[in-house]
N, C-alpha and C positions, 0 to 999 in steps of 0.2 A: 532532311531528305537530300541526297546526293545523287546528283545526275554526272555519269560522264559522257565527252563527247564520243563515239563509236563509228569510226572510218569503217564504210563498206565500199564492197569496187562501186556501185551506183550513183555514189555520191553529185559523181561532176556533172555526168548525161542528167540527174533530178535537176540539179541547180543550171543546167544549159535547158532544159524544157521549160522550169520557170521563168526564165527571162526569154524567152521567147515569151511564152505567155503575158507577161508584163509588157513588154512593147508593144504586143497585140491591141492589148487595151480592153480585151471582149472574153469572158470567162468561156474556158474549153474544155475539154477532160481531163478526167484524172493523172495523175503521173502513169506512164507505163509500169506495168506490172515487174520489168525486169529490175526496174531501179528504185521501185518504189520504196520507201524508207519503213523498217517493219516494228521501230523504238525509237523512243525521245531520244534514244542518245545519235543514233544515226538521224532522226533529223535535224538535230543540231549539225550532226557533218554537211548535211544538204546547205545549213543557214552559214555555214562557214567557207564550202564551196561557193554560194554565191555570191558573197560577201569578195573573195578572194576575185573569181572572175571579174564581176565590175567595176574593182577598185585596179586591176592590172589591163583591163581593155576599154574602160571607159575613163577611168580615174572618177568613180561615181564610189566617194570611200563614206563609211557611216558617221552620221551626222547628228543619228539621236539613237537612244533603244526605248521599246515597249518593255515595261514587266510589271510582274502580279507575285503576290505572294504564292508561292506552288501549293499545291493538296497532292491527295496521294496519287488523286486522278492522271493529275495532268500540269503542266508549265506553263507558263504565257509568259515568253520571254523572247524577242525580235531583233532584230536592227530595224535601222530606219535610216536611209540613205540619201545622202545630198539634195538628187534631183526629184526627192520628192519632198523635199521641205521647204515652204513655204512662210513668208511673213502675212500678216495678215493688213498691214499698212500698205502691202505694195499688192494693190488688188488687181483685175482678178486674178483669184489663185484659179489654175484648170482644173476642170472635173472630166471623168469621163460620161457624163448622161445629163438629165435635165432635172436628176434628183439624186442629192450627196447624202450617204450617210455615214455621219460623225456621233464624235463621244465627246464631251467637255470635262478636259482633265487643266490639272497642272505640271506644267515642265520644270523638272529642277534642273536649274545649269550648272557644268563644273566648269570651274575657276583653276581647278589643280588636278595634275594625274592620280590614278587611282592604278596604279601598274599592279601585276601580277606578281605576288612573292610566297612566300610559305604559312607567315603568320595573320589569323584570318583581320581584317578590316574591324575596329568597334565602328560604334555607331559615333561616335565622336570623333573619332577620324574622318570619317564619311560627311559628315555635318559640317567639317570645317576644310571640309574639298566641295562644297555648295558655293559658290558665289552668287546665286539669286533663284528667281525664280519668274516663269511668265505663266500667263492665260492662254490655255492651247486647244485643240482640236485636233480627234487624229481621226484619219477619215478614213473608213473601212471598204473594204472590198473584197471578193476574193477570184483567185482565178481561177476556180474551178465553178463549171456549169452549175452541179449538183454537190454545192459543199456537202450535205448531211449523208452523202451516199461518200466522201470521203475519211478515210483513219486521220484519225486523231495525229498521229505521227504527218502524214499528208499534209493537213491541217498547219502543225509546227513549221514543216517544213518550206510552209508558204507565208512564212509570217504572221500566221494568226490573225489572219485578214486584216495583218495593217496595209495600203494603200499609200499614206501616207502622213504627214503632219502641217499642223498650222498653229504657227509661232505666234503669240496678242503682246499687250502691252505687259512691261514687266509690274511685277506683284512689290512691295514696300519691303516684304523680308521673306525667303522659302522658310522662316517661320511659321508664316501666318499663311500656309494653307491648313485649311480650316478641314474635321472629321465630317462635317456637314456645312450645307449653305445651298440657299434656292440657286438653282440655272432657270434663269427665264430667256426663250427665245422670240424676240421681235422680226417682223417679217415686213421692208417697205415699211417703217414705222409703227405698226398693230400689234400688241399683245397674241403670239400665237397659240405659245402651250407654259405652261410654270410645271419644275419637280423641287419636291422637298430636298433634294441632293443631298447624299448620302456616299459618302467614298468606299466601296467596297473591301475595304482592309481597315477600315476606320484609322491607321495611320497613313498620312498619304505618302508621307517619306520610307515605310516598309518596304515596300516591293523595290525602292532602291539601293536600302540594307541589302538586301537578298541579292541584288543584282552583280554589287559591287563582289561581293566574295563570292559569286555564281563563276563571274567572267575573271577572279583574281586565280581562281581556279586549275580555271581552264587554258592559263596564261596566255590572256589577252588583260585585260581591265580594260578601265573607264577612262577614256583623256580628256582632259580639258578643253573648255568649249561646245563638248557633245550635252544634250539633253536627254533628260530621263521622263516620261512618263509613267504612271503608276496603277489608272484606273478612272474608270469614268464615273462621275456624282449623279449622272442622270440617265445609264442605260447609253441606249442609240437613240440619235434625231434624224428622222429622213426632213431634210431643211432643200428648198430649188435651188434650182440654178440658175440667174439672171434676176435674182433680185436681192433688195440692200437687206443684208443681215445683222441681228445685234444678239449679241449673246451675255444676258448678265450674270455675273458668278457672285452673289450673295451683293456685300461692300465691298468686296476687293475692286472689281472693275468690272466693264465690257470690252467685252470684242466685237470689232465690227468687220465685214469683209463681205465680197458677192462671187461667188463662184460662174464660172464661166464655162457653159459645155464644147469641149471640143468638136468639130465639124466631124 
């Protein structure tokens, strides 16, 4: 499946109404109809525009990406920028409400660029541009009022309701994320929900194949230092705000962190 990017004039005015939006903090309406993106591939322009905008006016440049293996439907493929990534050691991380909700993935780090050229990436090249991997959480949101009453294209265009990320301790080898393994969440110490965690690609390292030669592409790639996420093992957890959290992922580890609602 081959998506290209697709510049329309709308591009800038979508990606300057989303960051508005996003400073806001409080989901609003749709994109304006004049600029609204009508194909994945023009919302990829929208996610390139914005991209471009906050990394030349903020120096806010991308930090990590989201992606999913595609179907014919549709793409799950995002950035994920600076100032919304978060460790999970250095608490709290901000929220915007007094209930977050997150997905528990794993982050794979690159260690080495993955630039843009002509011949496509194996997967072995990409495995050995991995230098680790952590325990992460990426925390959804969207900025629209009425997502379902928003296009799919819309949708892409705003990130796919990433919000943001949250970085745990590192994992012994981005081997050893595992196709399954329980996520249990602790709340203030208490057992609150267990899933059988199940990776929705059943590779977890897949949707990072795909990404590398999505974005080798579209000449940008992968650099070193950035994180990948791939999919969440346990759906969405609406988990609060102000109190201690623990999120266990099988053996690997836990995450611990308290989100904090902003005033």
């Amino acid at each position: 499946m081959r998506i290209q990017i697709e510049e329309y004039p709308g591009s800038v005015d979508a990606a300057r109404f989303l960051i508005a939006a996003r400073d806001a903090g409080v989901p609003g309406p749709r994109l304006p109809a004049d600029c609204r993106p009508q194909t994945q591939g023009q919302a990829f322009a929208v996610q390139r525009s914005t991209a471009r905008l906050l990394r030349e006016t903020r120096r806010d440049d991308i930090a990590a990406w989201k992606s999913a293996l595609p179907t014919p439907e549709k793409s799950v493929v995002a950035p994920i920028y600076t100032s919304t990534v978060h460790f999970s050691a250095t608490s709290p991380v901000p929220s915007h409400g007094a209930v977050v909700r997150v997905e528990p993935e794993i982050a794979f780090e690159l260690a080495r660029d993955l630039p843009a050229r002509e011949q496509p990436y194996s997967e072995a090249e990409i495995d050995a541009a991995v230098g680790g991997a952590r325990l992460a959480l990426e925390v959804l949101g969207c900025r629209y009022a009425l997502p379902e009453h928003a296009s799919l294209p819309e949708l892409l265009a705003d990130h796919m309701f990433n919000q943001g990320l949250v970085l745990g301790p590192r994992i012994a080898s981005a081997d050893d994320a595992p196709a399954s393994m329980a996520i249990t969440l602790s709340v203030d110490g208490q057992d609150a929900e267990q899933h059988a965690g199940i990776h929705p690609n059943g590779r977890p390292k897949a949707g990072l194949y795909w990404l590398a030669n999505f974005l080798r592409e579209q000449g940008t790639g992968l650099r070193a230092g950035q994180h990948v996420i791939t999919g969440s093992y346990a759906g969405f957890l609406d988990v609060p705000a102000g109190r201690d959290l623990e999120i266990a992922y099988g053996d690997l580890g836990v995450l611990r962190l308290r989100f904090e609602a902003r005033g």
